[in-house]
C-alpha positions in Angstrom: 0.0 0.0 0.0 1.7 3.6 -1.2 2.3 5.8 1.5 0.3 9.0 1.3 2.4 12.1 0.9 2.0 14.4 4.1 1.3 18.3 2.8 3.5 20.8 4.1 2.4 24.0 4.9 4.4 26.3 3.8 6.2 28.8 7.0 4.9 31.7 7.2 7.9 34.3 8.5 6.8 35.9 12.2 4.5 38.5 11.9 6.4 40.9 14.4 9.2 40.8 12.2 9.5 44.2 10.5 10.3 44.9 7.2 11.4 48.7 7.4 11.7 50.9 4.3 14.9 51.2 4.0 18.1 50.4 6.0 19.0 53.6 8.0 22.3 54.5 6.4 20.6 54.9 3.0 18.0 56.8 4.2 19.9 58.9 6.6 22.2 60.2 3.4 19.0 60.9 1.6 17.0 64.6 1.1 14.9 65.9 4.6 11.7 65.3 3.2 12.2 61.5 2.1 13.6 61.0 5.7 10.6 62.5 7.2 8.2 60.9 5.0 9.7 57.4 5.9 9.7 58.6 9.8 5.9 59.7 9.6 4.8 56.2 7.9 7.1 54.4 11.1 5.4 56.7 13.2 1.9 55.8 12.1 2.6 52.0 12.4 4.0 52.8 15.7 0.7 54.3 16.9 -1.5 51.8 15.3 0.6 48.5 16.7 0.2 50.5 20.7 -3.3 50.8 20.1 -3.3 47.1 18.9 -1.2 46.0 22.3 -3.6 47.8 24.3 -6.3 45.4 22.9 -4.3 42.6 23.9 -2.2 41.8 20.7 1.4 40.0 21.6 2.8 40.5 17.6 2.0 44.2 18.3 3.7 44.4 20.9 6.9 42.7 20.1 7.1 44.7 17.0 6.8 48.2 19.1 10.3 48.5 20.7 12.0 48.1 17.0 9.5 50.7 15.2 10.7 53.2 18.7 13.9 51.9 17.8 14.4 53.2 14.3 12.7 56.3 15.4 15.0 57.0 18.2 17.9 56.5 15.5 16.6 58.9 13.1 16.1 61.7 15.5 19.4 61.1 17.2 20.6 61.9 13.4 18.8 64.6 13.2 20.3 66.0 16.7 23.9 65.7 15.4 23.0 67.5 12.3 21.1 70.2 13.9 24.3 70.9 16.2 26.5 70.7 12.9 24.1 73.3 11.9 23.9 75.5 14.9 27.8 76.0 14.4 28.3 76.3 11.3 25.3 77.9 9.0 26.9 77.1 6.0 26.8 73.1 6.9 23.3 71.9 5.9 21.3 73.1 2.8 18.7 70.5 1.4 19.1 70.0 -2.1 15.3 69.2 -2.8 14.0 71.9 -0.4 12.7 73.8 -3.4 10.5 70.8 -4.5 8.6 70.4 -1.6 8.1 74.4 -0.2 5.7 74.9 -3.3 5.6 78.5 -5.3 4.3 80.4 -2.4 0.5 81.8 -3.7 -1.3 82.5 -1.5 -4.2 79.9 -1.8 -6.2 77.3 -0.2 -3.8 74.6 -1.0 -1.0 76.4 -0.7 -1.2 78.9 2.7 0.0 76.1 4.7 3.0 74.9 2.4 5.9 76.3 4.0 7.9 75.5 6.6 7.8 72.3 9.4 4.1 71.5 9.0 4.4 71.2 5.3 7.7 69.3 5.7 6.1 66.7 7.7 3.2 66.5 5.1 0.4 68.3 7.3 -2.1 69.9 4.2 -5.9 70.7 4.1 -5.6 70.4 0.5 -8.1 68.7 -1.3 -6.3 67.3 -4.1 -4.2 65.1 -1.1 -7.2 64.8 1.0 -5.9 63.8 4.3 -8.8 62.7 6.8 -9.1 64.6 9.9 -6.9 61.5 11.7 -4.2 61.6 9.5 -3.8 65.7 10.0 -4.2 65.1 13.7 -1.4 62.4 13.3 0.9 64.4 11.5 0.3 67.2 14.4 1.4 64.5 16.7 4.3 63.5 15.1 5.5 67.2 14.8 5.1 68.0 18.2 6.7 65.1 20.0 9.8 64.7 17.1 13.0 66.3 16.3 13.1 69.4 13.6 15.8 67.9 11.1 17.5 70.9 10.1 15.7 72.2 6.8 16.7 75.8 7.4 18.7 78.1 8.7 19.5 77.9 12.6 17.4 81.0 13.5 14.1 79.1 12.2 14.8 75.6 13.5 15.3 77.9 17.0 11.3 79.0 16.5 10.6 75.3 16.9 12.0 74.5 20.4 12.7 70.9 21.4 9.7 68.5 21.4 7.0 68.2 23.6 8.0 72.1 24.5 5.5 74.8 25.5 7.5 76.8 22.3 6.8 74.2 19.9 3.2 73.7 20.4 2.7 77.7 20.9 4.5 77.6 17.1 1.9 75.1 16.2 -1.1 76.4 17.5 0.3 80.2 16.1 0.9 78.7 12.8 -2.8 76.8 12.3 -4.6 80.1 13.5 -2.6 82.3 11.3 -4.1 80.1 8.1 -7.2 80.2 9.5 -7.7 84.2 10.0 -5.8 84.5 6.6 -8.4 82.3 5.0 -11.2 83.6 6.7 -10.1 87.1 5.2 -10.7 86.4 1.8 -14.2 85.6 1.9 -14.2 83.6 -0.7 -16.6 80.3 -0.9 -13.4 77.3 -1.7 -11.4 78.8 1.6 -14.7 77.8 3.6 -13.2 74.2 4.1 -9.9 74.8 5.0 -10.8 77.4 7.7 -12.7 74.6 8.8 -10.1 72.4 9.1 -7.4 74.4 10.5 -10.3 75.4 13.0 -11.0 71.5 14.0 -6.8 70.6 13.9 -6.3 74.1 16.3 -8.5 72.4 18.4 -7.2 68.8 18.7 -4.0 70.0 19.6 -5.4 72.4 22.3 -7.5 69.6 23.9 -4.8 66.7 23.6 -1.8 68.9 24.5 -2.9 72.5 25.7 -5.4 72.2 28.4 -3.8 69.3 30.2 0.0 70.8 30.4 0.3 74.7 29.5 -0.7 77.6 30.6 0.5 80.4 27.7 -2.2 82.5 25.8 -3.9 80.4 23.0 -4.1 82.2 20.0 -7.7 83.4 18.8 -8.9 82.9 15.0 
């Protein structure tokens, strides 16, 4: 009598094994905003895998201190070449800086274009159309992460260390500032965007503001 063949399942690799993006040395030699768009998409993983622990899931968290782990590296990057920076002014200049800072017209999808928020791919653009979570997670990531340096010293200075009264004051000064701007125009498109900078001004001031500072919140 033939011997039946046993199947074998084929192995599935460990689900708490990561696959990142890319190995840190090629991405640390690479322009500011590829770095930070790699960081944001760790980040967001990050926050999704400790909501999944909290539910109980064991891949989640095994996978957590290596997604905090390649964070922790890119910021610590980020440190040395802020201090590089800091000494010598001359020492950093992006080479794709232009690409990513837009034309500067003043419009609904461009008011918010320049400068840290834009960097780290905050927009209430409708042609990208981010949901109201993935703003609010981009806010997040900006407040609690190193500036890389993207511009001269005396700006990255504006933006404090993170998790600082200053940085969220330069946060919450920057989203108001669209908003009155846009509100100013009176113009039916800018209706939408007001709205959003409105609802993102306050998620940062109930997740961040009223439970740690005390400075004067900015009025739209």
């Amino acid at each position: 009598m033939a011997k039946r063949s046993k199947s074998r399942k084929r192995r599935r690799a460990p689900e708490s094994t990561i696959v990142f993006f890319q190995p840190l040395d090629n991405l640390l030699s690479r322009p500011c905003h590829l770095q930070v768009r790699v960081y944001n998409r760790v980040a967001q993983r990050l926050a999704s895998d400790r909501r999944k622990h909290k539910d109980g899931s064991w891949r989640a968290a095994e996978r957590i201190p290596q997604y905090e782990a390649y964070l922790d590296a890119i910021n610590a990057s980020w440190i040395s070449m802020r201090q590089q920076c800091r000494t010598n002014p001359d020492f950093f200049e992006w080479p794709s800086t232009k690409a990513w800072i837009g034309d500067g017209k003043f419009s609904a999808a461009g008011m918010d274009t320049e400068g840290v928020l834009s960097l780290f791919g905050y927009s209430v653009s409708g042609e990208l159309g981010l949901s109201p979570n993935e703003r609010h997670h981009i806010l997040d990531v900006v407040f609690q992460a190193e500036i890389p340096p993207f511009a001269s010293w005396e700006r990255l200075l504006e933006w404090d260390g993170p998790a600082s009264a200053l940085r969220l004051r330069k946060m919450a000064n920057c989203l108001a500032s669209f908003a009155r701007n846009g509100k100013r125009r009176h113009e039916a498109h800018m209706a939408a965007p007001v709205a959003k900078w409105t609802s993102d001004l306050q998620h940062l001031r109930l997740r961040y503001y009223d439970q740690l500072f005390s400075f004067d919140w900015p009025e739209i």
